[in-house]
Every structure is written in C-alpha cells, then in structure tokens.
C-alpha positions in Angstrom: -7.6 11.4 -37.2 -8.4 7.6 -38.1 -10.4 7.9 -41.4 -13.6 5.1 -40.9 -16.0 3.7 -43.6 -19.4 2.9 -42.6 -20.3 -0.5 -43.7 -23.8 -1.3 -43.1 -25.9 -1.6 -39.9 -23.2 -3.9 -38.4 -20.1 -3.3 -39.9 -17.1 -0.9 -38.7 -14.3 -0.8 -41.0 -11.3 1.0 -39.7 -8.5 1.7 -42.2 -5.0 1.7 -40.3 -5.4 3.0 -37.2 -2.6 5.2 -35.8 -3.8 4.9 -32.7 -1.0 3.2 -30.1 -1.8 -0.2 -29.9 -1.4 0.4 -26.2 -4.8 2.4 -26.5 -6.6 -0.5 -28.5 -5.3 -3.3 -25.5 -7.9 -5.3 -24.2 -6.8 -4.4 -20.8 -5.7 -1.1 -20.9 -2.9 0.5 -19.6 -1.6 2.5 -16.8 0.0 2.7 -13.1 2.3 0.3 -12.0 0.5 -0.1 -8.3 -1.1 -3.0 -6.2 -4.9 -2.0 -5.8 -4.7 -3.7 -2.5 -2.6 -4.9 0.4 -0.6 -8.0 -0.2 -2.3 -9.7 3.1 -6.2 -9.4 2.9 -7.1 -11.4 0.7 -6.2 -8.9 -2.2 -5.5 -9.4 -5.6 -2.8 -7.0 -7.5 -4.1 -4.1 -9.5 -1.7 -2.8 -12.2 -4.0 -0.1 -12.8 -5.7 0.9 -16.1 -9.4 -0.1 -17.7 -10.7 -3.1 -19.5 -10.7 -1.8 -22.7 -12.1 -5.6 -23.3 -15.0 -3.6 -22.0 -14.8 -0.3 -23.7 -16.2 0.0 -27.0 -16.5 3.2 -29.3 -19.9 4.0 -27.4 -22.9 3.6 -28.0 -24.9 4.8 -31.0 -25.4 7.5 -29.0 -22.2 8.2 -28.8 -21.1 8.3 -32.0 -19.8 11.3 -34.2 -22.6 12.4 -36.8 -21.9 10.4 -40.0 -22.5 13.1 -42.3 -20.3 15.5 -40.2 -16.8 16.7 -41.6 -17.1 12.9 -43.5 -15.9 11.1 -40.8 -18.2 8.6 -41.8 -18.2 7.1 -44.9 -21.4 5.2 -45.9 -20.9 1.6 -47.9 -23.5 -1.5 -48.0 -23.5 -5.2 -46.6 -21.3 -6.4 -48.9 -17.8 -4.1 -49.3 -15.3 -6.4 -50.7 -12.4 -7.4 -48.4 -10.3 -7.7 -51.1 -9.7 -3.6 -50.5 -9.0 -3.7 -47.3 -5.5 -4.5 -45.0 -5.2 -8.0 -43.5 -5.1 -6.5 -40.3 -8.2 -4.1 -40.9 -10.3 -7.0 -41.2 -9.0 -9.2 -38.4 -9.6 -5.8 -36.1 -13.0 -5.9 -37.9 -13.3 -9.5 -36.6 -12.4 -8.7 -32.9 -14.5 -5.7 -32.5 -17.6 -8.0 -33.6 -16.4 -10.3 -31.2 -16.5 -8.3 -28.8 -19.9 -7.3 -29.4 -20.8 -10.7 -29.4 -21.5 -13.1 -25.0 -21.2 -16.4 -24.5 -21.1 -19.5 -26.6 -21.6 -16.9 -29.7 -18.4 -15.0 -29.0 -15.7 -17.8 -28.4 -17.3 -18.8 -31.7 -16.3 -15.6 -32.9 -13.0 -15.5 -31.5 -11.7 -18.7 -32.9 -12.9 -17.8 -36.4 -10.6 -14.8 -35.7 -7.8 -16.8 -34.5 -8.0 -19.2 -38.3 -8.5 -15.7 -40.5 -5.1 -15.1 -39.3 -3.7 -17.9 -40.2 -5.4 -17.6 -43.5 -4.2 -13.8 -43.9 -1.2 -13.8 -42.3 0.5 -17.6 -42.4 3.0 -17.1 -39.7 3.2 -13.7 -38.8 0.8 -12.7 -35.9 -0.9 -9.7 -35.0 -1.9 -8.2 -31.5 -5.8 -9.4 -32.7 -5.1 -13.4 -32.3 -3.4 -12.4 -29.1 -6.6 -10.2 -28.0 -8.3 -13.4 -28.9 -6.3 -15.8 -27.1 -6.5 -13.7 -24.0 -10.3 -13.5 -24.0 -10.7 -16.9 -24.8 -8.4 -17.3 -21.3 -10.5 -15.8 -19.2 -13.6 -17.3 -20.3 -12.3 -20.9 -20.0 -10.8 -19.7 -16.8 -15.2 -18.3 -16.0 -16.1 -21.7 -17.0 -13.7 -23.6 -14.9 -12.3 -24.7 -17.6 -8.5 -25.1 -16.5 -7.0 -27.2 -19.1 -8.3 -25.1 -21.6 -6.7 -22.1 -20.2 -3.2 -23.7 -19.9 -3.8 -24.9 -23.7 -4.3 -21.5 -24.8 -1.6 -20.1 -22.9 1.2 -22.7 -24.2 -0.4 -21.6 -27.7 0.1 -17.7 -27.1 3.4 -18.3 -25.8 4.4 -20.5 -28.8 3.4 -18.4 -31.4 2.9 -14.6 -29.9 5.9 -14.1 -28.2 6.6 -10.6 -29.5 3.1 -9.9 -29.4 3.4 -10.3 -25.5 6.5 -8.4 -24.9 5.0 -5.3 -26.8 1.7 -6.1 -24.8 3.6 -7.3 -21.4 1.3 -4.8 -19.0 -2.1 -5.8 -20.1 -0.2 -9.8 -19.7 0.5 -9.3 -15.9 -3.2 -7.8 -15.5 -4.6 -11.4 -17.0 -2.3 -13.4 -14.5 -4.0 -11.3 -12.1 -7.5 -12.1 -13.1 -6.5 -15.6 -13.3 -4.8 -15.9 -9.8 -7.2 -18.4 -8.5 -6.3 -20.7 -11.8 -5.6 -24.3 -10.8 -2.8 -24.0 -13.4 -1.7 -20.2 -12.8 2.0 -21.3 -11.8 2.5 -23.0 -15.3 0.9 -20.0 -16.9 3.0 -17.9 -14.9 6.4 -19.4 -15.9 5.3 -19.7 -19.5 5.3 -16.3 -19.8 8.5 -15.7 -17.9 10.0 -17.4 -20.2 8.9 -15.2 -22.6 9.5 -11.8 -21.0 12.7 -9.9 -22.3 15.5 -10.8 -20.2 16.2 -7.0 -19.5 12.8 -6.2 -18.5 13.4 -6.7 -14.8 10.3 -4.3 -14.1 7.8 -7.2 -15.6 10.2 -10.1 -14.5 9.7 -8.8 -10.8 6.2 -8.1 -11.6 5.9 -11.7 -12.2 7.5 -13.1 -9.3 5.7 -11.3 -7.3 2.6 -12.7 -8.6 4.2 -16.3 -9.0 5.3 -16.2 -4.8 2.1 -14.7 -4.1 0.2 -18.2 -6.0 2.5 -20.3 -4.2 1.7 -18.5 -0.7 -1.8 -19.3 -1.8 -1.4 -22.9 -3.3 0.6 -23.4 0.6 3.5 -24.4 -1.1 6.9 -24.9 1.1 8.3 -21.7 2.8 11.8 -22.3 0.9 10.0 -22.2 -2.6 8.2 -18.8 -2.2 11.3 -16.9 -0.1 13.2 -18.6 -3.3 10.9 -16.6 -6.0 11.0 -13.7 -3.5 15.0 -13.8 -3.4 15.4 -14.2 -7.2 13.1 -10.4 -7.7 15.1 -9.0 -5.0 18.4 -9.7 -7.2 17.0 -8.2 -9.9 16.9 -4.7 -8.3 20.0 -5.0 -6.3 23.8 -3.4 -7.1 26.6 -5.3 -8.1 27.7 -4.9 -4.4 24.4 -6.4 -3.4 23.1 -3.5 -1.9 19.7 -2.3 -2.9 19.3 -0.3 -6.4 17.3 3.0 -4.9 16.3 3.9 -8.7 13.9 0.3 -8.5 12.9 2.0 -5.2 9.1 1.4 -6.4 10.2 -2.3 -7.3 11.7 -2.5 -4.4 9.0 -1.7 -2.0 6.9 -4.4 -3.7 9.0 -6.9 -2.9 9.4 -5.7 0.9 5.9 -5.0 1.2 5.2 -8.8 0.7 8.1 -10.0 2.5 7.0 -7.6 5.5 3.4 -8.7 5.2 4.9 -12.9 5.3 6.8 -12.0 8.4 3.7 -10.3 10.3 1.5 -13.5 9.2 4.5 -15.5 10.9 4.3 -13.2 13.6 8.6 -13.3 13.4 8.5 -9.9 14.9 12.5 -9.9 14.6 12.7 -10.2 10.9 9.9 -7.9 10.0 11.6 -5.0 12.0 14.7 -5.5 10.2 12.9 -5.8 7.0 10.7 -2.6 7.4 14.2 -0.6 8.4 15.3 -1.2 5.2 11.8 -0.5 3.4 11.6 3.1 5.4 14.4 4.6 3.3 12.6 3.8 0.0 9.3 5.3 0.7 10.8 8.5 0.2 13.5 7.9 -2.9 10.9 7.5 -5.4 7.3 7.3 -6.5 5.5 4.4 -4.4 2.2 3.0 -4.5 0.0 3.9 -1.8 -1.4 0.5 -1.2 2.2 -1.0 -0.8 3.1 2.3 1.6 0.0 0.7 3.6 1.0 -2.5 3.9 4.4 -1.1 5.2 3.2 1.1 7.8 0.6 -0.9 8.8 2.5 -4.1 9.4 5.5 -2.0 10.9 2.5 -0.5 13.6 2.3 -4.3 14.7 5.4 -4.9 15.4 6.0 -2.0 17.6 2.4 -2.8 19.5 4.4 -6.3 19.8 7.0 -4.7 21.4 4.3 -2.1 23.2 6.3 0.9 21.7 3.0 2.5 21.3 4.0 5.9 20.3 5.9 4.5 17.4 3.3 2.2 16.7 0.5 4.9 16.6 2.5 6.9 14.0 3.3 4.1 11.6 -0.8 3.4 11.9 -1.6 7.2 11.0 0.4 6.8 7.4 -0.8 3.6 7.0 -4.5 4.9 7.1 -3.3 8.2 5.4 -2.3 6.0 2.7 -5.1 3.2 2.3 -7.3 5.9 2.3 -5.6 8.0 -0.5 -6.1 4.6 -2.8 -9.6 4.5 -1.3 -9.4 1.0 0.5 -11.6 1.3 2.6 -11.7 -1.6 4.6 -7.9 -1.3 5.1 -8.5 2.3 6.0 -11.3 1.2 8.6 -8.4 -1.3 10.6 -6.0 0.7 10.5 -8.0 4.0 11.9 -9.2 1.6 14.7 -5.6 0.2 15.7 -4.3 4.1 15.6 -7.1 4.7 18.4 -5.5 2.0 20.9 -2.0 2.6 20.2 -2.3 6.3 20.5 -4.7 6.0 24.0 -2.1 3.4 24.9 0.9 5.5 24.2 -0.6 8.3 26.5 -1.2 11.0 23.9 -3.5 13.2 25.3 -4.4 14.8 21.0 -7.9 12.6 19.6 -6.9 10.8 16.6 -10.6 12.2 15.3 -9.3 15.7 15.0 -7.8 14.8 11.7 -10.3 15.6 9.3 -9.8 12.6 7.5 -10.3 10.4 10.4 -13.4 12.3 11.1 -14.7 12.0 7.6 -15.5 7.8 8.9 -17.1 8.2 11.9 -20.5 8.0 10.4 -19.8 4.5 10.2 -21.2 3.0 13.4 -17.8 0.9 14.3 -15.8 4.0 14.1 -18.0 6.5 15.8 -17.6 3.9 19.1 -14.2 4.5 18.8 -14.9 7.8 18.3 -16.4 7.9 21.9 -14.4 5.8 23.8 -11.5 8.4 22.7 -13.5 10.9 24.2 -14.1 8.7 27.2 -10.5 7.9 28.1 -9.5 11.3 27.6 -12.0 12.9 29.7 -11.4 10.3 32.3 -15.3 9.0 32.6 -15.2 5.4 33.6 -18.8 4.9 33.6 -19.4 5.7 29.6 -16.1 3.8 29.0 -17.4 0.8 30.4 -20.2 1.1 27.5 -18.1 2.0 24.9 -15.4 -1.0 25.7 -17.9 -3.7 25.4 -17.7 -3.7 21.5 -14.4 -4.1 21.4 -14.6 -7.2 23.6 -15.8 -9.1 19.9 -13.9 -7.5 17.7 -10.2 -9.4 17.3 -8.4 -6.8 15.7 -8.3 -4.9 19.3 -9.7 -6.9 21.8 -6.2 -8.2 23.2 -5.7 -4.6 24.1 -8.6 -4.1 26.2 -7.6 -5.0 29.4 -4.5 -2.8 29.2 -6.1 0.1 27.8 -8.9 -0.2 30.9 -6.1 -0.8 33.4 -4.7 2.8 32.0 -7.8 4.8 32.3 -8.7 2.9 35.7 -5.0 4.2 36.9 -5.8 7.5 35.8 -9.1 7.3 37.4 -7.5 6.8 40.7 -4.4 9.5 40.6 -7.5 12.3 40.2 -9.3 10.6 43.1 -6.4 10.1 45.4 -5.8 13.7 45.8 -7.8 15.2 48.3 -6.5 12.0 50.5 -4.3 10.5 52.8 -6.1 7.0 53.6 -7.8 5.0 51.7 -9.7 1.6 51.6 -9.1 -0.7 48.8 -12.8 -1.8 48.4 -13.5 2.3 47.9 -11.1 2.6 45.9 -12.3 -0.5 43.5 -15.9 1.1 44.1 -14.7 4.4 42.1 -12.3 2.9 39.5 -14.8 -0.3 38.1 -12.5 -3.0 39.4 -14.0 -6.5 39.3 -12.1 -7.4 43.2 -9.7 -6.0 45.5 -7.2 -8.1 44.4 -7.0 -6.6 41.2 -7.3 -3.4 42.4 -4.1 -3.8 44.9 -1.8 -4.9 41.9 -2.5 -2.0 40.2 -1.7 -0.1 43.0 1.4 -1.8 43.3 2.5 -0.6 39.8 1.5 2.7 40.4 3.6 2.8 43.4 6.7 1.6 41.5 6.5 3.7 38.6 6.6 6.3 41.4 3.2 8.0 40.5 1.6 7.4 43.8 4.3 7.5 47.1 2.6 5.7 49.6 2.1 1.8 51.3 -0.6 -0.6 51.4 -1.5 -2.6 54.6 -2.6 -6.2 53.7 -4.1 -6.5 56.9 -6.9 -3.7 56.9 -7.0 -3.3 53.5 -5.8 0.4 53.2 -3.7 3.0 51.3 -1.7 5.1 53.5 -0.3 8.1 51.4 2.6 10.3 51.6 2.1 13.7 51.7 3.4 15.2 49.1 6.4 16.9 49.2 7.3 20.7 47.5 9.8 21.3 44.9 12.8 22.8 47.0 11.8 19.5 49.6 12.2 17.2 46.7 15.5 19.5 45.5 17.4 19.1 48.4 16.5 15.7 49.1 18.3 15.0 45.7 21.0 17.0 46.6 21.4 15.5 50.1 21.2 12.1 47.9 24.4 13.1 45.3 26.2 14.4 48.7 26.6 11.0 50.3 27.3 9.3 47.0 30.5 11.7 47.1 31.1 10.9 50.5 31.0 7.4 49.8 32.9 7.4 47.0 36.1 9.5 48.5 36.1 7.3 51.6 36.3 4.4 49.4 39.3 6.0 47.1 41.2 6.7 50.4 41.0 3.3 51.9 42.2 2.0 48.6 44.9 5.1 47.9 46.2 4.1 52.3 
C-alpha cells in the first residue's frame, strides 16, 4: 500500500505513490463513448469521473490513524528537505484542490513556480493538473484569452505529460466546447498527440468538426476534418478498417446525423448502409448506435417504408435507453408508435416492457392510448387522443395519414353488412370533416382493391359489389391466364404465317 505521514491538521504528505497516475488524473479515466447523440444539442462524454472532484473523503472517511500505522503523526513544520520533489508539488495540488475561487488559482500558480523551482525543466503531471484547472476556471469566468494562454503554455512545455494523460485531455476539450477559442485549443493539442495514436487523433477531429458545425463554419471545412478521421481508420485499399469499427461508427454517426439535419435523405441511406455492418464487428457505444438507428428511422419514414422505419426506431430507443438518455429515449419511443401504426402492425409497441416502463410520463401514456385506439378501431377516443399530437412537431406531420388509416379501417368494418351507401353516412361514421374528403378516400380504397365497388357523383352513393367466393374469384383468374394464352398463340401464328 502507499505509506502516508500525517503532518498536522492540514497537511497530507504522501511518499511516492504507486498508484497509476491514471487513477490520480484530474478527470479520471474510462469508456471511450459519447454520453449523448451527436444532434441534440449534446456534448461528448468520454466516460470516467472528475477525480478534480474526488478527494480521499472526508474525515469521516478516513482509515484510523493509529490502525496498522497507516498514519504517521508529524507537526506543522516537517522539513521538505526529506521529502521527493514531486511529493511536495502533489502536496501542493491536493491543497489546491481543497482550496474555491480566487484562493485556489492562487494556489495553483504557486504550484505551477515550485516546479520550476524543484524541477527546472522537467515537468510533472502536477503543473499539468494545474494548467488544466486553471483552464477551466478562466474558461467559468469567460476568460478566453486566458485559456488559449494557458493552453499554448501546456502544449509548449508538457507535451509528454499530455500524451501519457491524452484521455483526461479530450474530456477538457469537451468541457470547453463552447470556448470562443476551442478550435486553436483543439489544434494545439493535435499537434501534440502521437502521430500513431489515431484513436485520440480521431477523437479530436471529431470534436474539432463538431466546434466548426457549431461556430457555422463552411460545409467544405467540417466534411474536410470529417474526411481526414475517416483516413485514419481506413485500409490501404481505402476500404474501411473493421478493427476501428468503434472509431468508425463515431465518425458515421456524425456524418449520418449532418445528412438528416440537411435532410439529403440520399446520402444518409448510403451512409447508414455502410454504418449497419459495424454495429455488429465490435464493441459500440450505445449513444452513437442511437444516433444511427434513429436517424436511419427518418429516412425510411422519408421514403414512408414504415416497417423498416419502425424497426430502426425500436433499437434506437433500445439503445438511448441502455445509456439512460432519456430524452432521446422519450423521441424515439414516440416516432416507433407512428411508424409502427403506420406500417400496419397490428403488435403495441407498449408490450415491450421497456417501453412500458415510460408511460407514467403523461406524453407517453397518450401515445400509449392512441395505440390502443387505432388498434381497436375506436374513432371517437382517437379523436381525443390525436389532438396532442397536433402541437407536438416531432409527429404532427404524420397525423393526417395516420387518421386517414384508422378512418379507412373504420369504414371496411362498417361497409360489410352493405351494398349501398351514402357518402354523408359514411363521413357521419368515419369523423370526416366533408364529403369531399370522404370520396377521395374512397377512391383509394377502391384502387388498392380493398373495397370493389363505384361511386355515383350525382346522388352521392356507394354501390358495392357483392362479394365474390374463393372458387368464383379462382376461376375468374384462371379464365383471366386462359385468354392471355389465347392471345398470345394467335399472335405467334400471324407472325409464324
């Protein structure tokens, strides 16, 4: 174990730690996922605690000084001439830490000259701790220049500092994304990255096209950053490397998410044909999965393949709601409900227990009944259970087609008993706001061949067929194919005489 002295009421003293410096990181380490999807206003999550914010406890906390000796008592004044240059600059940073405000970046720069004064030119992962807080607290102030200064300084003098450190690195460009001078950051520390590390290089770029997206810089700048990480995980062939399979569905998660915002239906189908392969050659993160399925759902609502668009939404939700994004989770359950009702599946998305688990939210349990309410065919609670949806622009383009559908099922029950009927009944039964409306759907029910029958303008009614049995509708077929073959040898005749 570590072997501490207890140095007063104040005072940690902790003799060479061989601890991983990974573990002492003011970020942390830890999963290489995006906590969110790359189009709602989401910032990346590389995973991992701010072990900024973890101390060693609380006092509470703490192992018994007098057990086992962990402990060691001292006094106020132990000489620092017995202790290891970098025991006391970790001394200084844990203080630090310890320390809010005006007090602390006080703190923090003293740190930052005791290294110099220890150390001369060699650098320790302390000044780069300290550099890195004193980032984001310029960056809380709004105190861009100072954050860019600090950042030319750490990549100056702490280069190999920042390679060994290059996770908890990417997680500060996160927390500085809305930096007026993130993109200067961002290269600066490119240029630093080990030219081999394509992992952190791609990382990067990622983050670098995603602050360019924001800053609304030119379209051929960010698919430029974009293009660059995609060489990185490609084959010498330029085909894509399926061991960066993770990488890989980073970078076509925010391509794919670019091409929905553009709504360029054309590309994002071709991209998310090539992302569908990858989901299963490696681990992948289930936010990125989410943004993959989910904008792959669009595009097939787009093209109103509803049935394919109803299963892409089902793993997109499975998998926002695996990372616990709820909001994601939320959208994506409510466009599975239109697409599936749409796509004429007669199973309730709700059946799922993890679908069901979020209908005690009050937006999901109306969808909740309005599945009930198309399926059971009850246009009069529909009508109350629609109106919502009306407001809500995640679904409300698909409104009128999804009432059209229950009002056309509506009528093929009520038909049945009937050979003539009026148009204004038939609008009566099926909610139709006029008889014009009701006569066009008619007309498409008539050819999609679901109802056989003819409307007279004049009067105003439907005049069914009746309908015919199996062996009827058999050898009419047959009767059909016969003078096709008639046809056809007469024809080969005239030509053969």
């Amino acid at each position: 174990g570590d072997d501490y002295d207890y140095g007063g009421s104040h005072t940690w003293v902790h003799k060479r730690s061989t601890m991983d410096d990974d573990q002492f990181d003011e970020y942390g380490g830890g999963g290489d996922d995006y906590g969110d999807d790359y189009g709602g206003g989401d910032d990346y999550d590389y995973g991992g605690g701010d072990d900024d914010l973890q101390d060693y406890g609380d006092d509470n906390d703490l192992i018994d000084p007098d057990e086992d000796g962990f402990f060691q008592s001292g006094d106020d004044n132990d000489d620092e001439a017995d202790m290891e240059p970098e025991d006391i600059l970790e001394n200084a940073w844990l203080t630090a830490k310890e320390e809010t405000g005006a007090e602390q970046i006080s703190q923090l720069k003293k740190l930052l000259e005791r290294e110099k004064e220890l150390m001369g030119d060699d650098k320790t992962k302390f000044g780069l701790k300290a550099l890195k807080r004193l980032m984001l607290t310029s960056h809380t102030s709004g105190n861009s220049s100072e954050v860019l200064a600090y950042a030319q300084q750490m990549a100056k003098s702490y280069k190999q500092q920042m390679r060994e450190h290059m996770q908890s690195i990417t997680l500060l460009l996160d927390k500085l994304a809305d930096s007026k001078e993130i993109l200067p950051i961002v290269d600066l520390v490119l240029d630093v990255v080990n030219p081999k590390d394509n992992k952190t290089r791609v990382k990067l770029s990622l983050i670098k096209a995603k602050c360019l997206q924001t800053g609304g810089r030119s379209e051929q700048e960010i698919e430029k950053v974009l293009d660059e990480a995609h060489d990185l995980c490609r084959q010498p062939d330029g085909s894509d490397n399926v061991s960066q399979s993770s990488l890989l569905l980073d970078i076509y998660g925010l391509k794919i998410t670019r091409a929905d915002e553009q709504e360029n239906n054309k590309l994002l189908k071709a991209l998310f044909e090539k992302a569908i392969p990858l989901t299963t050659a490696g681990l992948a993160s289930n936010s990125v999965l989410g943004v993959i399925f989910r904008c792959g759902g669009r595009a097939r609502m787009r093209d109103h393949k509803y049935a394919d668009a109803s299963q892409h939404f089902f793993e997109a939700f499975k998998n926002y709601d695996e990372c616990r994004n709820v909001e994601m989770s939320v959208e994506c359950l409510k466009l599975l409900v239109f697409s599936s009702l749409l796509g004429g599946s007669k199973v309730n998305p709700f059946d799922d227990n993890r679908a069901s688990s979020h209908t005690s939210k009050q937006e999901i349990k109306n969808f909740s009944n309005l599945v009930k309410d198309v399926l059971s065919k009850n246009i009069d609670s529909f009508e109350k259970s629609i109106k919502p949806m009306n407001r809500d622009p995640l679904v409300k383009d698909y409104v009128p087609e999804l009432t059209k559908l229950i009002q056309k099922d509506v009528f093929l029950d009520l038909a049945r008993p009937y050979t003539n009927l009026s148009l204004k009944f038939i609008s009566e039964k099926i909610h139709s706001s006029s008889e014009e409306q009701t006569e066009e759907l008619l007309v498409d029910l008539i050819l999609d061949k679901k109802v056989s029958g003819a409307i007279n303008q004049r009067t105003g009614i439907l005049s069914l067929n009746p309908a015919t049995t199996v062996a009827e509708t058999y050898y009419n077929n047959l009767h059909g194919v016969s003078e096709s073959v008639t046809k056809l040898t007469r024809s080969v005749m005239v030509n053969v005489h």
